[in-house]
BAKOL-143799 format. One line per 2 residues: number of its first residue (from 1); their letters; for each residue x, y, z of N, C-alpha, C. Coordinates in pm, whole numbers, plus 50000, padded with zeros to 5 digits. Example, Ala and Ser with C-alpha at 12.3 -4.5 7.8 and 13.67 -1.06 7.14 Angstrom:
BEGIN
1) AS) 51319,49431,50780,51230,49550,50780,51320,49670,50780; 51285,49775,50708,51367,49894,50714,51290,50003,50787
END
This chain:
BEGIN
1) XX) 95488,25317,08777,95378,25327,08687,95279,25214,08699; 95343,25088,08737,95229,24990,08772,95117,24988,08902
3) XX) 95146,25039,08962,95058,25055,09072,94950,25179,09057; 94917,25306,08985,94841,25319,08978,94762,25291,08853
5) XX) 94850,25237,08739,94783,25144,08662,94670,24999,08708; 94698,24985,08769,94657,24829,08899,94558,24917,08988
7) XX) 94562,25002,09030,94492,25142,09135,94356,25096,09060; 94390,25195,08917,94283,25256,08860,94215,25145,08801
9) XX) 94255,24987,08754,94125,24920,08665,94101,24843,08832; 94123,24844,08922,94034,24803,09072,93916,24893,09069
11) XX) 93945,25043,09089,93853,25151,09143,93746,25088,08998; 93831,25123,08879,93722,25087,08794,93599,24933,08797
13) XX) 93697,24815,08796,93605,24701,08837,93504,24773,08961; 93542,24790,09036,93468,24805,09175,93344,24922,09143
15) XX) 93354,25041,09083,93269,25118,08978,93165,25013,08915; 93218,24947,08796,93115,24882,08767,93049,24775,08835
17) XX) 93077,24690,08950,93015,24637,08997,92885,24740,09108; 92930,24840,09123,92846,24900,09200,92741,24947,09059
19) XX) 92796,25012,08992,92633,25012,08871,92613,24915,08821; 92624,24772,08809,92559,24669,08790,92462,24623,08917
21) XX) 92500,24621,09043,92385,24626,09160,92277,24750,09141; 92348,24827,09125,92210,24971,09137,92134,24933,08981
23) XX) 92212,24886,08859,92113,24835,08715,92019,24705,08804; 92087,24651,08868,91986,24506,08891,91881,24560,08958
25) XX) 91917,24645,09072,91820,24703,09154,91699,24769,09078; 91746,24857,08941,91674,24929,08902,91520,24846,08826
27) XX) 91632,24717,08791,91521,24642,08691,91409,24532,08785; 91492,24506,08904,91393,24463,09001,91280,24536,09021
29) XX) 91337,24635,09035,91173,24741,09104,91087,24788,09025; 91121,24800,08871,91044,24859,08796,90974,24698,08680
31) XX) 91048,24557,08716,91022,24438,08687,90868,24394,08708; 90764,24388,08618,90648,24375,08676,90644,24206,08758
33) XX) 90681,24145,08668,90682,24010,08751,90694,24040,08935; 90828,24144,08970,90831,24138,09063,90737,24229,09124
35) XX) 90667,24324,09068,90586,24403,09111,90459,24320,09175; 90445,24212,09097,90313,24155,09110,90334,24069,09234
37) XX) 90484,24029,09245,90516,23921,09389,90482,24017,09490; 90535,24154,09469,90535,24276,09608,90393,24263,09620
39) XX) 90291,24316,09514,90179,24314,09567,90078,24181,09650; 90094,24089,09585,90061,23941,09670,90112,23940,09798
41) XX) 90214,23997,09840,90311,23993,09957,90219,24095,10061; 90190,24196,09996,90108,24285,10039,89951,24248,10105
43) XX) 89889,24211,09986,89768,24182,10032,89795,24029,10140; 89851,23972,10064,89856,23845,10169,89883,23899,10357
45) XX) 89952,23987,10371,90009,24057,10481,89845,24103,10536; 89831,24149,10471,89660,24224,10519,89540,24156,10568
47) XX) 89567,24059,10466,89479,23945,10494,89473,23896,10634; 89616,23884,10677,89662,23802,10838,89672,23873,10926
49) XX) 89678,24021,10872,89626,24112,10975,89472,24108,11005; 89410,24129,10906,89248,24138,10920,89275,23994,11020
51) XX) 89277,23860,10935,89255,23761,11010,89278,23782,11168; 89398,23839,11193,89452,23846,11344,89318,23934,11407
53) XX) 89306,24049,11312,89200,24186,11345,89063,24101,11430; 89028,24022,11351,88884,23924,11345,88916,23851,11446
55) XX) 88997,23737,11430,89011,23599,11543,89101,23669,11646; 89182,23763,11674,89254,23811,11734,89386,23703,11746
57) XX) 89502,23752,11779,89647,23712,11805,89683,23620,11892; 89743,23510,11879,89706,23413,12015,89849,23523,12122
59) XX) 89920,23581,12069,89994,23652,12199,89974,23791,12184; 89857,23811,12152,89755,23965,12181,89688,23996,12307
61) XX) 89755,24067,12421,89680,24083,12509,89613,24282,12541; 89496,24243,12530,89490,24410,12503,89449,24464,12628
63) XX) 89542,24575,12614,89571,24646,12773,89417,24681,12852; 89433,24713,12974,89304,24736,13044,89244,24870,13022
65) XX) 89339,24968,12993,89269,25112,13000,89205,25087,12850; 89298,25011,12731,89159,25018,12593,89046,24977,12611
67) XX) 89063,24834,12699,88905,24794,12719,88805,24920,12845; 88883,24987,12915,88773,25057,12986,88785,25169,12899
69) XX) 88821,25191,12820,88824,25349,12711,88707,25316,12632; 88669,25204,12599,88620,25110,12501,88475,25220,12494
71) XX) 88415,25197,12580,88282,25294,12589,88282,25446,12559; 88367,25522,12591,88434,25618,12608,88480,25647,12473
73) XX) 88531,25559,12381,88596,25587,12233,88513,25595,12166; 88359,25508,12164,88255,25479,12092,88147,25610,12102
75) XX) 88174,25700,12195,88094,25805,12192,88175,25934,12129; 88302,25898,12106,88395,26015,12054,88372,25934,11905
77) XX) 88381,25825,11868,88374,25817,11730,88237,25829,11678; 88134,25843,11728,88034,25920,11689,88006,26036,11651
79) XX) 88131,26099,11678,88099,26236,11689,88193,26296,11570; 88238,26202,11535,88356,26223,11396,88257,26306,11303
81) XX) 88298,26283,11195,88203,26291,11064,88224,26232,10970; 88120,26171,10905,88122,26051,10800,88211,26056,10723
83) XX) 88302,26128,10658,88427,26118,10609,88513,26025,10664; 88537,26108,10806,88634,26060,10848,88630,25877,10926
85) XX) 88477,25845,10935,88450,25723,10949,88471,25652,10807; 88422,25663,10716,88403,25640,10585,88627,25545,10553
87) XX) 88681,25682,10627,88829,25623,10572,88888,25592,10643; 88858,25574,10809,88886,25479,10910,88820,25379,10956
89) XX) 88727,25306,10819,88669,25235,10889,88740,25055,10919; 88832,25023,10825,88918,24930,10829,88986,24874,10988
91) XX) 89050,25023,11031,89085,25027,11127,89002,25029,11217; 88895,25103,11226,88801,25096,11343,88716,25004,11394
93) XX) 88736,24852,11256,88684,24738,11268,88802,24661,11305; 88875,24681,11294,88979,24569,11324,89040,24615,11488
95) XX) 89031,24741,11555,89042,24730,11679,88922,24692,11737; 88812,24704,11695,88688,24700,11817,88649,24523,11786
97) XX) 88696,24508,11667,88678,24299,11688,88796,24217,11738; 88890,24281,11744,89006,24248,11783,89011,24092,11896
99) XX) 88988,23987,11859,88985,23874,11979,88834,23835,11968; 88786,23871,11920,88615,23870,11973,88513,23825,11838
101) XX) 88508,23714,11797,88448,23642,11696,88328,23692,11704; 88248,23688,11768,88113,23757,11793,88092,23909,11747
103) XX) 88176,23990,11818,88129,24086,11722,88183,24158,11592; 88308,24055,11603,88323,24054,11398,88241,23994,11367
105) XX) 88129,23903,11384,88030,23841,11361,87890,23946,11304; 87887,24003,11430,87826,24119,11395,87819,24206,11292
107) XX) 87966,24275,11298,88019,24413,11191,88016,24327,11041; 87989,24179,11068,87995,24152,10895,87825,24120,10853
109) XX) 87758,24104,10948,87636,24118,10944,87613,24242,10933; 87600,24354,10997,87597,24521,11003,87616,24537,10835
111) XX) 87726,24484,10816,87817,24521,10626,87718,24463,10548; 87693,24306,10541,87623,24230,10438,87481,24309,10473
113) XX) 87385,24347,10550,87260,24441,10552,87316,24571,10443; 87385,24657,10515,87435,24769,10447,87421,24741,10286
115) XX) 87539,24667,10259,87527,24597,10122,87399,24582,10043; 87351,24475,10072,87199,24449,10073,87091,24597,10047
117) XX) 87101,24658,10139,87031,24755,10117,87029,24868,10020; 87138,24875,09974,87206,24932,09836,87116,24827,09743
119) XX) 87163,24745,09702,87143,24631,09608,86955,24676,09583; 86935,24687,09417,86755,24664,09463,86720,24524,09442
121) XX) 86588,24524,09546,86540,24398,09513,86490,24350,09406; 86509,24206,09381,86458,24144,09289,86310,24107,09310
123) XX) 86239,24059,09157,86099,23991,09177,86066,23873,09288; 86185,23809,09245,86236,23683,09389,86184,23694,09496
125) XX) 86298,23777,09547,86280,23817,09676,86168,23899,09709; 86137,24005,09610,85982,24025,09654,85873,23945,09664
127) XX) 85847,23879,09561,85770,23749,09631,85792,23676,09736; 85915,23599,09757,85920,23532,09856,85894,23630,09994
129) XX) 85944,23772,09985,85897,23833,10136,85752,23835,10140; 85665,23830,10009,85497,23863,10037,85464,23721,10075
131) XX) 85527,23638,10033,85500,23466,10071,85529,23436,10235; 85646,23508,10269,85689,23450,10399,85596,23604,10518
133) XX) 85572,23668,10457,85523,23776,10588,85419,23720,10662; 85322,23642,10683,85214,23593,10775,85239,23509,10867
135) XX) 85389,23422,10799,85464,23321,10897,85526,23396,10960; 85614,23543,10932,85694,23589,10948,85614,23646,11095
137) XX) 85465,23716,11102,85406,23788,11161,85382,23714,11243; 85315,23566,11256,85270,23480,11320,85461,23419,11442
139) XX) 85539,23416,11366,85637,23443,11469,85713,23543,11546; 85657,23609,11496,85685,23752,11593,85597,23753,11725
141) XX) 85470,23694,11650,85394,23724,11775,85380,23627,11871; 85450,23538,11854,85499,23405,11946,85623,23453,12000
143) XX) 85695,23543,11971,85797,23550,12048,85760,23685,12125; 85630,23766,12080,85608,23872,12176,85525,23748,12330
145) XX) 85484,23695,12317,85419,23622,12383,85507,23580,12476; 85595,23471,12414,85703,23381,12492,85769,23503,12579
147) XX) 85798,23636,12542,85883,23676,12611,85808,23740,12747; 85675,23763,12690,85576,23794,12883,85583,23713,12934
149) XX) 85570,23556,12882,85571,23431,12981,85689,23445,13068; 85777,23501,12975,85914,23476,13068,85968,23607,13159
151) XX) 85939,23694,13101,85896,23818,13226,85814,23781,13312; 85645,23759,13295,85621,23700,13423,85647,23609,13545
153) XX) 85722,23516,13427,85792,23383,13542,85921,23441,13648; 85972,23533,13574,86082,23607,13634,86053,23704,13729
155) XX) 85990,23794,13751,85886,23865,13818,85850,23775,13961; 85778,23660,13904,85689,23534,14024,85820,23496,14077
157) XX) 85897,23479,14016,86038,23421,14083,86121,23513,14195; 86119,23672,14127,86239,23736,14226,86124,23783,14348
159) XX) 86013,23790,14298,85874,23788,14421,85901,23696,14518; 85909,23554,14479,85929,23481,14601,86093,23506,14652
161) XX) 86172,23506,14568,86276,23523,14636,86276,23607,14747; 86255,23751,14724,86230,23856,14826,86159,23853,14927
163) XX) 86055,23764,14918,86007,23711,15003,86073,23582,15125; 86143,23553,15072,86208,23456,15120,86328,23525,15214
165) XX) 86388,23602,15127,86482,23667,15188,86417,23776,15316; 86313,23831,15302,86234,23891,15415,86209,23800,15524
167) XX) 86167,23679,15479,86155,23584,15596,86302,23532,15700; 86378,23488,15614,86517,23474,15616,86552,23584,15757
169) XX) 86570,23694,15680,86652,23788,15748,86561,23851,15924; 86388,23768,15887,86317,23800,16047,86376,23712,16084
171) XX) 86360,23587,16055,86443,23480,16193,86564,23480,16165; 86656,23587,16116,86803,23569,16167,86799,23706,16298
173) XX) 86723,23772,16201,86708,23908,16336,86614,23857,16503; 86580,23741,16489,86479,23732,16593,86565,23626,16695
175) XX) 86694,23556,16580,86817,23423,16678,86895,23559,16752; 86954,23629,16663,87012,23685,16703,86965,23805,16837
177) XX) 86845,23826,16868,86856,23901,16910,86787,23806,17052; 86719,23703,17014,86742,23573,17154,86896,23549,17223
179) XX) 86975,23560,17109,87098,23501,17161,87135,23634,17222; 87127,23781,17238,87173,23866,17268,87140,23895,17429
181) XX) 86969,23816,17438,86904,23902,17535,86983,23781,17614; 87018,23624,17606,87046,23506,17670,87213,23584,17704
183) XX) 87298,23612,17623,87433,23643,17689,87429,23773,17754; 87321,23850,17747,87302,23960,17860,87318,23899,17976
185) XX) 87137,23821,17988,87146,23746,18082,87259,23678,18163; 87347,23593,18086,87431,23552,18142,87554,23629,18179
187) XX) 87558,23764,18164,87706,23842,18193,87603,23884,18313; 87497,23916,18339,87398,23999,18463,87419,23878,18561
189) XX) 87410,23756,18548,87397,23615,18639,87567,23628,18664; 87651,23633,18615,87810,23606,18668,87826,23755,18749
191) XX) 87801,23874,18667,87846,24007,18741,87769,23973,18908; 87638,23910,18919,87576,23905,19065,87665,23804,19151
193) X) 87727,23678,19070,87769,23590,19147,87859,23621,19191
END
């Protein structure tokens, strides 16, 4: 009689320790305190993804066919529809900046415009754009300028180059073809001797 007396308060201890883990479990998960650690855990996680997304992974090496797909993906994701950009766009920023500061540089410029453009303007800023447009105009048109100077200089430049290289390539065609008619000569002078 003692042994399954001894049996049964084991099975039993061992019973309640298993619904005291599944009670602890229960009050963990439904515990907001801990709810609020899961979520911090969460976003913090996201965060170092984006971060990785942006600065890229120092042991991220991304394969060769993504980068030659690269062009190739950008004309298929055009062709989506704004939905479906709208709820991939997280992802579709975090592969195409992936390593490349510059043009996460970009896509957060692209965003802060976007933004911006939503937003209406203030009196502020409307004034200050009627204040700054004549400077604004007056440098535009210094940089339409600067940039013929520098087309033309570029232009005068691959001009002479080509020129150069035309010259170049007559007196290599004119050694070479001295040196051709001279070792004629000299195979015609040994074949007689």
């Amino acid at each position: 009689m003692g042994t399954p007396e001894v049996q049964l308060r084991n099975e039993a201890a061992m019973q309640r320790s298993r619904v005291n883990e599944t009670l602890e479990a229960i009050g963990d998960r439904i515990s907001p305190e801990r709810m609020v650690e899961r979520r911090k855990a969460a976003v913090g996680q996201k965060l170092r993804g984006a971060k990785d997304a942006v600065m890229g992974s120092p042991d991220y090496v991304e394969p060769v066919s993504r980068r030659l797909a690269g062009a190739g993906q950008s004309a298929v994701d055009s062709a989506k529809s704004v939905s479906e950009r709208v709820q991939h766009a997280p992802e579709m920023i975090s592969d195409q900046t992936r390593g490349n500061p510059l043009v996460a540089g970009v896509v957060a410029f692209g965003i802060g415009a976007l933004v911006a453009s939503v937003m209406p303007t203030s009196r502020t800023e409307q004034r200050l754009v009627g204040e700054a447009k004549p400077q604004l105009q007056s440098a535009a048109q210094e940089i339409k300028d600067a940039g013929r100077e520098v087309a033309q200089e570029a232009k005068d430049h691959a001009q002479e180059a080509a020129q150069e290289v035309k010259s170049s390539s007559a007196e290599a065609a004119s050694s070479v073809k001295d040196q051709a008619q001279q070792s004629a000569q000299e195979v015609r002078d040994r074949a007689s001797s």
